[in-house]
GUDREN-304820 format. One record per atom (N, C-alpha, C): residue number from 1; residue in one letter; atom name; x, y, z. Coordinates in steps of 0.1 Angstrom, whole numbers, always signed. Layout:
% GUDREN-304820
<n = NUM; res = a; atom = CA; u = X; v = Y; w = Z>
...
END
This chain:
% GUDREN-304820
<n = 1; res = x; atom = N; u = +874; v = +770; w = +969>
<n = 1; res = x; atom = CA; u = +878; v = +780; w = +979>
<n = 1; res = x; atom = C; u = +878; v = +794; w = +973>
<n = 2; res = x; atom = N; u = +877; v = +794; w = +958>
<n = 2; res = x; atom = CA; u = +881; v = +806; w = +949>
<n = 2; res = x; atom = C; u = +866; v = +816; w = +949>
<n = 3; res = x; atom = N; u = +857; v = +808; w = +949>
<n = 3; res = x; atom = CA; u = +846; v = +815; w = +944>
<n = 3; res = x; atom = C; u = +836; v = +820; w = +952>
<n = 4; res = x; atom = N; u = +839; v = +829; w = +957>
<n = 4; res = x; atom = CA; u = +833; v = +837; w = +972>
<n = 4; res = x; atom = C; u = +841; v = +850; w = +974>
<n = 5; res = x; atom = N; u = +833; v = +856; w = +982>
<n = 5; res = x; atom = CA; u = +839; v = +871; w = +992>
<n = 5; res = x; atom = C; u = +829; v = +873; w = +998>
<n = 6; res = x; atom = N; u = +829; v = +883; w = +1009>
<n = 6; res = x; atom = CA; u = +826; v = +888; w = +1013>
<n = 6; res = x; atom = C; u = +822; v = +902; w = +1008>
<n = 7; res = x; atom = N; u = +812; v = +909; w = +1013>
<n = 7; res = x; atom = CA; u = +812; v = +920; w = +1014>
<n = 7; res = x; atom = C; u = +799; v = +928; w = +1021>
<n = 8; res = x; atom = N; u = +802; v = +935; w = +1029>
<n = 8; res = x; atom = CA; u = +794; v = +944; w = +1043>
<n = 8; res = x; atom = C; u = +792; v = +933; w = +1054>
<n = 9; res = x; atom = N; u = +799; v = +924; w = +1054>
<n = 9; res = x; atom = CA; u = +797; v = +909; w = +1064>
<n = 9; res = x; atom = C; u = +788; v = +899; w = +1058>
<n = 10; res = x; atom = N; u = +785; v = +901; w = +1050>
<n = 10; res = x; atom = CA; u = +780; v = +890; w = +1040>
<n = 10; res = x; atom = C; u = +785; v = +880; w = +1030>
<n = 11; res = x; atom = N; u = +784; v = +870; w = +1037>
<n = 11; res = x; atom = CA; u = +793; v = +861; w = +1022>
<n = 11; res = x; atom = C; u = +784; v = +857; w = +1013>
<n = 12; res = x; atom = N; u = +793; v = +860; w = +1001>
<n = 12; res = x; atom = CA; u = +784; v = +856; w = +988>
<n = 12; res = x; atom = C; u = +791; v = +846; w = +979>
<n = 13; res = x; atom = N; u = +785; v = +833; w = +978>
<n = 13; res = x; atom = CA; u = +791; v = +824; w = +972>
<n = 13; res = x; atom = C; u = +786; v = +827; w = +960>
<n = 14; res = x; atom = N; u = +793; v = +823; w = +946>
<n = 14; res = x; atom = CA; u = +792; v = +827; w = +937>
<n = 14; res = x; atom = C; u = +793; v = +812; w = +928>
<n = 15; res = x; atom = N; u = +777; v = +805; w = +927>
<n = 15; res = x; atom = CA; u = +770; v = +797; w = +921>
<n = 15; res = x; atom = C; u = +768; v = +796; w = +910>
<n = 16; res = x; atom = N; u = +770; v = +803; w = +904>
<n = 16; res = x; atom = CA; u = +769; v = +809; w = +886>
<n = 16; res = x; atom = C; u = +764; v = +792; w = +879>
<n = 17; res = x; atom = N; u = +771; v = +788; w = +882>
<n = 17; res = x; atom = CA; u = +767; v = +771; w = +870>
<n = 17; res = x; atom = C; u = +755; v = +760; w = +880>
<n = 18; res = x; atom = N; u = +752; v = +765; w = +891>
<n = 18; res = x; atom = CA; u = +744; v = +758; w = +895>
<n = 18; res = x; atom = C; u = +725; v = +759; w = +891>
<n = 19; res = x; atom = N; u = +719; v = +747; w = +887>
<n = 19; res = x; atom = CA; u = +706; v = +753; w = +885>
<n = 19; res = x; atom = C; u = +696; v = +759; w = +897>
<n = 20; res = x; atom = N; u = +691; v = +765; w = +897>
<n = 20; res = x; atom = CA; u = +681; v = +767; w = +907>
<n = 20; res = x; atom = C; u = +677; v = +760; w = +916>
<n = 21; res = x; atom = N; u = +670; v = +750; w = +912>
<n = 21; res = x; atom = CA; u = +666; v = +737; w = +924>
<n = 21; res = x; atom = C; u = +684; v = +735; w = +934>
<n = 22; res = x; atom = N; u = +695; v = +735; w = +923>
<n = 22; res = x; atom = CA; u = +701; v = +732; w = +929>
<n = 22; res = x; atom = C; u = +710; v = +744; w = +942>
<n = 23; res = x; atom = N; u = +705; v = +750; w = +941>
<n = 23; res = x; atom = CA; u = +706; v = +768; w = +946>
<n = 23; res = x; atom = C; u = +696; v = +765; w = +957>
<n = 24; res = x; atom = N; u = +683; v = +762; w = +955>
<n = 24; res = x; atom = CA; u = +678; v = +758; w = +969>
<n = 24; res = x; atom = C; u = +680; v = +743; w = +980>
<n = 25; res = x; atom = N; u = +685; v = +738; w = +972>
<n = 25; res = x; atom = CA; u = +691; v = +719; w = +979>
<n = 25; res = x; atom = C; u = +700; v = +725; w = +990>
<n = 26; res = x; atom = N; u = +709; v = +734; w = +981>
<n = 26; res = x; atom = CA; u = +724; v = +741; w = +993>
<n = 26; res = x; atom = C; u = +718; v = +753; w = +999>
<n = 27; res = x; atom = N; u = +705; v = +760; w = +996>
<n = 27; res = x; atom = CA; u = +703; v = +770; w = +1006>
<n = 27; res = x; atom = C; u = +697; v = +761; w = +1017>
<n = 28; res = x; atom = N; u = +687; v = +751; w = +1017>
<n = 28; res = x; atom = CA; u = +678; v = +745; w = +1026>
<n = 28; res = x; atom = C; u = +692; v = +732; w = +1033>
<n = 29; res = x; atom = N; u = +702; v = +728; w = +1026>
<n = 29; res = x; atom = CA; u = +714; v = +722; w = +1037>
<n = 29; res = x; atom = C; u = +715; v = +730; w = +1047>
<n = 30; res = x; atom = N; u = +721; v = +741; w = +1044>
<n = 30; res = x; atom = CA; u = +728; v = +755; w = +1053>
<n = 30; res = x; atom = C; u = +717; v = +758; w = +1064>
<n = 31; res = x; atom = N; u = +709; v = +753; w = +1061>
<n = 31; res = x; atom = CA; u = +695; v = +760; w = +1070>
<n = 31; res = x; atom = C; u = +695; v = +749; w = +1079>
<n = 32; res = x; atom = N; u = +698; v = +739; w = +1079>
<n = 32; res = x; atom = CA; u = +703; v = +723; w = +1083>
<n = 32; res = x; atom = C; u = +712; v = +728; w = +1096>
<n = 33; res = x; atom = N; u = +722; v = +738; w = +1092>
<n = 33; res = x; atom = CA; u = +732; v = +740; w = +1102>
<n = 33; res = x; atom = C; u = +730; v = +753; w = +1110>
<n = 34; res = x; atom = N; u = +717; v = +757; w = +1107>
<n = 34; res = x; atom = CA; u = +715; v = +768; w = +1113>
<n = 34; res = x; atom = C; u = +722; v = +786; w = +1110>
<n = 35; res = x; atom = N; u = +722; v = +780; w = +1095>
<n = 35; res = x; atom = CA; u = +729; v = +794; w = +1086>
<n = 35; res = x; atom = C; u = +717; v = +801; w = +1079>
<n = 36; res = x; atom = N; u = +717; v = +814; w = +1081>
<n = 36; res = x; atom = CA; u = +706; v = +819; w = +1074>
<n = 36; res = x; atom = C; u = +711; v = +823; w = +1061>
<n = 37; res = x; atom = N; u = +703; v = +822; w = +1045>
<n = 37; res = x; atom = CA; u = +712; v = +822; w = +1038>
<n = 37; res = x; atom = C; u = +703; v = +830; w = +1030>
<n = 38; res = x; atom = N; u = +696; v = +831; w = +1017>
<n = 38; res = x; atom = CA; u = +691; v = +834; w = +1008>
<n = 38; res = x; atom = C; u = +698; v = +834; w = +991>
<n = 39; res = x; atom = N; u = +689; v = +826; w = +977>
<n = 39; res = x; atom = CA; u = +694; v = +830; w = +966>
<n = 39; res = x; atom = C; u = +689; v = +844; w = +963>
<n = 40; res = x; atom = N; u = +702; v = +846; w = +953>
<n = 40; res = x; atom = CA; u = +702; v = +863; w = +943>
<n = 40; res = x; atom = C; u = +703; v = +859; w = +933>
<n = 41; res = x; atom = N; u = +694; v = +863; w = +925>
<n = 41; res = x; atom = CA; u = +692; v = +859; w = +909>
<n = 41; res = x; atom = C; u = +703; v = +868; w = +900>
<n = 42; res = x; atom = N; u = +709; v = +868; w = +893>
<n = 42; res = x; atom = CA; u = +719; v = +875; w = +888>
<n = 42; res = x; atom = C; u = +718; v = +876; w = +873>
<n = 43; res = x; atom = N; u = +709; v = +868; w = +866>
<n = 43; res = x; atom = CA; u = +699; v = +874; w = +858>
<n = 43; res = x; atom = C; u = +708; v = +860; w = +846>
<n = 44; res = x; atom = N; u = +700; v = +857; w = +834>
<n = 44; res = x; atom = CA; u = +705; v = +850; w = +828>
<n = 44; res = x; atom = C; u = +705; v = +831; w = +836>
<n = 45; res = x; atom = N; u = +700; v = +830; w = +844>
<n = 45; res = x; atom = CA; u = +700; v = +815; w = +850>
<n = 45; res = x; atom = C; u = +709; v = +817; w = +862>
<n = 46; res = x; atom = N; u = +716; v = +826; w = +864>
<n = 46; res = x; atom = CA; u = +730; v = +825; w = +873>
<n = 46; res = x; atom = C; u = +726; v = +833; w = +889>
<n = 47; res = x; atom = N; u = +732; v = +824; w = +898>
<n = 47; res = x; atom = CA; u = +726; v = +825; w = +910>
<n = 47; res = x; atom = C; u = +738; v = +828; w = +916>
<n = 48; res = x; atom = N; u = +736; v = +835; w = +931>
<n = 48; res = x; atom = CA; u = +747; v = +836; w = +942>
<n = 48; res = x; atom = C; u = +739; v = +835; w = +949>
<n = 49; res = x; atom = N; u = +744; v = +826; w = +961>
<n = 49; res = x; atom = CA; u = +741; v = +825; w = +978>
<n = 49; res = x; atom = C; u = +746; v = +836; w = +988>
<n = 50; res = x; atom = N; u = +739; v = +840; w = +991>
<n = 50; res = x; atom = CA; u = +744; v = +848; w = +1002>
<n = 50; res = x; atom = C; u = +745; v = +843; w = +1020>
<n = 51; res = x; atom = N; u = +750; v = +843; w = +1028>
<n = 51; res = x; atom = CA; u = +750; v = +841; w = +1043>
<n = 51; res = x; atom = C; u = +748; v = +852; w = +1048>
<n = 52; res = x; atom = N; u = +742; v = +854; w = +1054>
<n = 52; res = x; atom = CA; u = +737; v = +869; w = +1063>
<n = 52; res = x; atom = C; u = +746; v = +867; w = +1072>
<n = 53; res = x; atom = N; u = +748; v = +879; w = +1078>
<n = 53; res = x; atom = CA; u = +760; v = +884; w = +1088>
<n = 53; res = x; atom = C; u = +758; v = +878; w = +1101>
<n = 54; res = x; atom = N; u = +743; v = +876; w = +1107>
<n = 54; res = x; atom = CA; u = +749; v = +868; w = +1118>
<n = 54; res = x; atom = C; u = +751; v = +856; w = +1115>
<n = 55; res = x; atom = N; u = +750; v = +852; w = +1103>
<n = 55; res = x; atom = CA; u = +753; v = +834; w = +1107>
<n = 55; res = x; atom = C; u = +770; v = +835; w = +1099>
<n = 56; res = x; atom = N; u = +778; v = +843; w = +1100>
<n = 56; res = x; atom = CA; u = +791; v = +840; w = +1101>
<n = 56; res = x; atom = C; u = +802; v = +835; w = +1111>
<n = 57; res = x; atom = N; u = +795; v = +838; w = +1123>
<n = 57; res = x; atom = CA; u = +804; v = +830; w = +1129>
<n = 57; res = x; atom = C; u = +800; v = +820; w = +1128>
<n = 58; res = x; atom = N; u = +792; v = +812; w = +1125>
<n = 58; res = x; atom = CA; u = +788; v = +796; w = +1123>
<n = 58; res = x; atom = C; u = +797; v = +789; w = +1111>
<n = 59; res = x; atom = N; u = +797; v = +804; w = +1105>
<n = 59; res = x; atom = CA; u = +803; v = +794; w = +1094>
<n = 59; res = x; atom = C; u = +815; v = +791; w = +1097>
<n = 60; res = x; atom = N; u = +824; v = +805; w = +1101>
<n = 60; res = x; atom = CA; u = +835; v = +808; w = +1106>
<n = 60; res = x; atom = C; u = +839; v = +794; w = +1113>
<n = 61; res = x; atom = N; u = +834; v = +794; w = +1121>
<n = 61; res = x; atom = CA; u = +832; v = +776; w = +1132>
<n = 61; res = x; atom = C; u = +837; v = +762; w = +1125>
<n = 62; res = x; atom = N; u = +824; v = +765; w = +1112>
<n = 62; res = x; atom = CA; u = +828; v = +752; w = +1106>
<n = 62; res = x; atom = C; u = +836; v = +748; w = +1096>
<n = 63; res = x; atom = N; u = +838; v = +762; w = +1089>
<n = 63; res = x; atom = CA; u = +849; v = +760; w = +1080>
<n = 63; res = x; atom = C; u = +861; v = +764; w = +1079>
<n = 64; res = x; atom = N; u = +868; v = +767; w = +1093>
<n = 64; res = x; atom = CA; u = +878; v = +774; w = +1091>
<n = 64; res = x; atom = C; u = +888; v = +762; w = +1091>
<n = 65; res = x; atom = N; u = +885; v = +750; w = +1097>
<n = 65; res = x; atom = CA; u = +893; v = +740; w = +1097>
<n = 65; res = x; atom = C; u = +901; v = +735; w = +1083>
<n = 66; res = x; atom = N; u = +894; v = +739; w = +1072>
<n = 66; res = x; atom = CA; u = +892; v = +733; w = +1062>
<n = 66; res = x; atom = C; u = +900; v = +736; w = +1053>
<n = 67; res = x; atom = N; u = +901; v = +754; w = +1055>
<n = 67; res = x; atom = CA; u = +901; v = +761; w = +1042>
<n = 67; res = x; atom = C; u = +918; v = +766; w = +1043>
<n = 68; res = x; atom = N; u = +925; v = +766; w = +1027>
<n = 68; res = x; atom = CA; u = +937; v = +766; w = +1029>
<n = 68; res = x; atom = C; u = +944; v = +778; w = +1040>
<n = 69; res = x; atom = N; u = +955; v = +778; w = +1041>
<n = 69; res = x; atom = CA; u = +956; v = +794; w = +1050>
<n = 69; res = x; atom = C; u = +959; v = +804; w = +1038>
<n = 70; res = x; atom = N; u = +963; v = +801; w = +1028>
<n = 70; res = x; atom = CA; u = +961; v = +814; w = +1018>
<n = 70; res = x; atom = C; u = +946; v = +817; w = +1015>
<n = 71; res = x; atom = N; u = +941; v = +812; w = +1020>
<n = 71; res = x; atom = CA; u = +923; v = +818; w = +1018>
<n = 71; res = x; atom = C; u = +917; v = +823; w = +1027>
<n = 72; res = x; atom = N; u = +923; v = +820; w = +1040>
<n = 72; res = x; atom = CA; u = +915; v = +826; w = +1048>
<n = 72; res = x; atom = C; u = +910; v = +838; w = +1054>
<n = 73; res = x; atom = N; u = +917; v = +849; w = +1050>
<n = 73; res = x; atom = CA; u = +917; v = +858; w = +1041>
<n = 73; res = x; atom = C; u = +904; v = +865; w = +1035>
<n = 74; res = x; atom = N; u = +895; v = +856; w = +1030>
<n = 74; res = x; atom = CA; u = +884; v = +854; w = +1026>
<n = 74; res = x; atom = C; u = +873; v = +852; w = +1035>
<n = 75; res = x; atom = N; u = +874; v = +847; w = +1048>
<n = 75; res = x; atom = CA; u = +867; v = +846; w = +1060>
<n = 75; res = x; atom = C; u = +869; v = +855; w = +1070>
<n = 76; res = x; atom = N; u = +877; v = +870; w = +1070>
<n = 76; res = x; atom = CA; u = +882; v = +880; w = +1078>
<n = 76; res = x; atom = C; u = +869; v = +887; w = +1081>
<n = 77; res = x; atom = N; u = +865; v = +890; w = +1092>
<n = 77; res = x; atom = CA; u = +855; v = +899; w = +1097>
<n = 77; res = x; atom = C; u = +859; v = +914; w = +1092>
<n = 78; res = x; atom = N; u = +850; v = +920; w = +1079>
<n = 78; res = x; atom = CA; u = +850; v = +932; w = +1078>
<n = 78; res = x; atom = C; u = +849; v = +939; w = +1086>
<n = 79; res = x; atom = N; u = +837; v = +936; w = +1092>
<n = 79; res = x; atom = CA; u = +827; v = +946; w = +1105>
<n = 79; res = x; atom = C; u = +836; v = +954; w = +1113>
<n = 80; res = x; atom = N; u = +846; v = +945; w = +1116>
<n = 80; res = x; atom = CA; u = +858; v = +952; w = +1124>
<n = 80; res = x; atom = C; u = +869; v = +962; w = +1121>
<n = 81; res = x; atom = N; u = +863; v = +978; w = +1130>
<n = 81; res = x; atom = CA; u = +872; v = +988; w = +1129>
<n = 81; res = x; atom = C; u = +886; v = +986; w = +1123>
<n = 82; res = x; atom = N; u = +888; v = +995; w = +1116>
<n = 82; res = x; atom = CA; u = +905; v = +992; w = +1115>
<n = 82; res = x; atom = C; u = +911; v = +1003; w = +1129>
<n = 83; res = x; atom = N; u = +919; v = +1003; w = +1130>
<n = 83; res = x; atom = CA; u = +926; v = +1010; w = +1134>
<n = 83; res = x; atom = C; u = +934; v = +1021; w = +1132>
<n = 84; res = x; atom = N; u = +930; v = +1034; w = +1136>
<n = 84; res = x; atom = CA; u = +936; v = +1046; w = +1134>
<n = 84; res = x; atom = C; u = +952; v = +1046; w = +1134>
<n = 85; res = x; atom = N; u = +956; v = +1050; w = +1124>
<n = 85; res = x; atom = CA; u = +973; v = +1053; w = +1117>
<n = 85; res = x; atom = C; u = +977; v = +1065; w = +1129>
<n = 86; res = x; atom = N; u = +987; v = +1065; w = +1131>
<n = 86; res = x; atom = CA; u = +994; v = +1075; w = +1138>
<n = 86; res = x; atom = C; u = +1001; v = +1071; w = +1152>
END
């Protein structure tokens, strides 16, 4: 649950120890569930997955059940304005 964030509405899981083939097995699952996803080579053998922004609510969907509540936190829609102080 540690090895991810987001960032611009993008989650980027952070695969670092997985090989390549194994980087496409989990991008072509996710594609299974209708998540658009793509690998980022990060140079030296080490990979991150990305989820593109519309398929977060899917993910949102399917994994919020799951994930502890001090993490979820990690699944917070950036996209969304904050709110002006005053």
């Amino acid at each position: 649950m540690d090895d991810g964030y987001i960032d611009k509405g993008v989650l980027n899981l952070c695969i670092d120890n997985f090989t390549y083939e194994e980087c496409c097995q989990l991008r072509d699952l996710l594609l299974t569930f209708n998540i658009e996803n793509g690998t980022q080579s990060r140079g030296n053998g080490q990979y991150r997955l990305r989820v593109y922004t519309k398929s977060m609510d899917t993910v949102r969907a399917l994994v919020t059940p799951y994930i502890h509540p001090l993490f979820l936190y990690k699944l917070s829609d950036n996209r969304k304005p904050k709110t002006p102080k005053g």
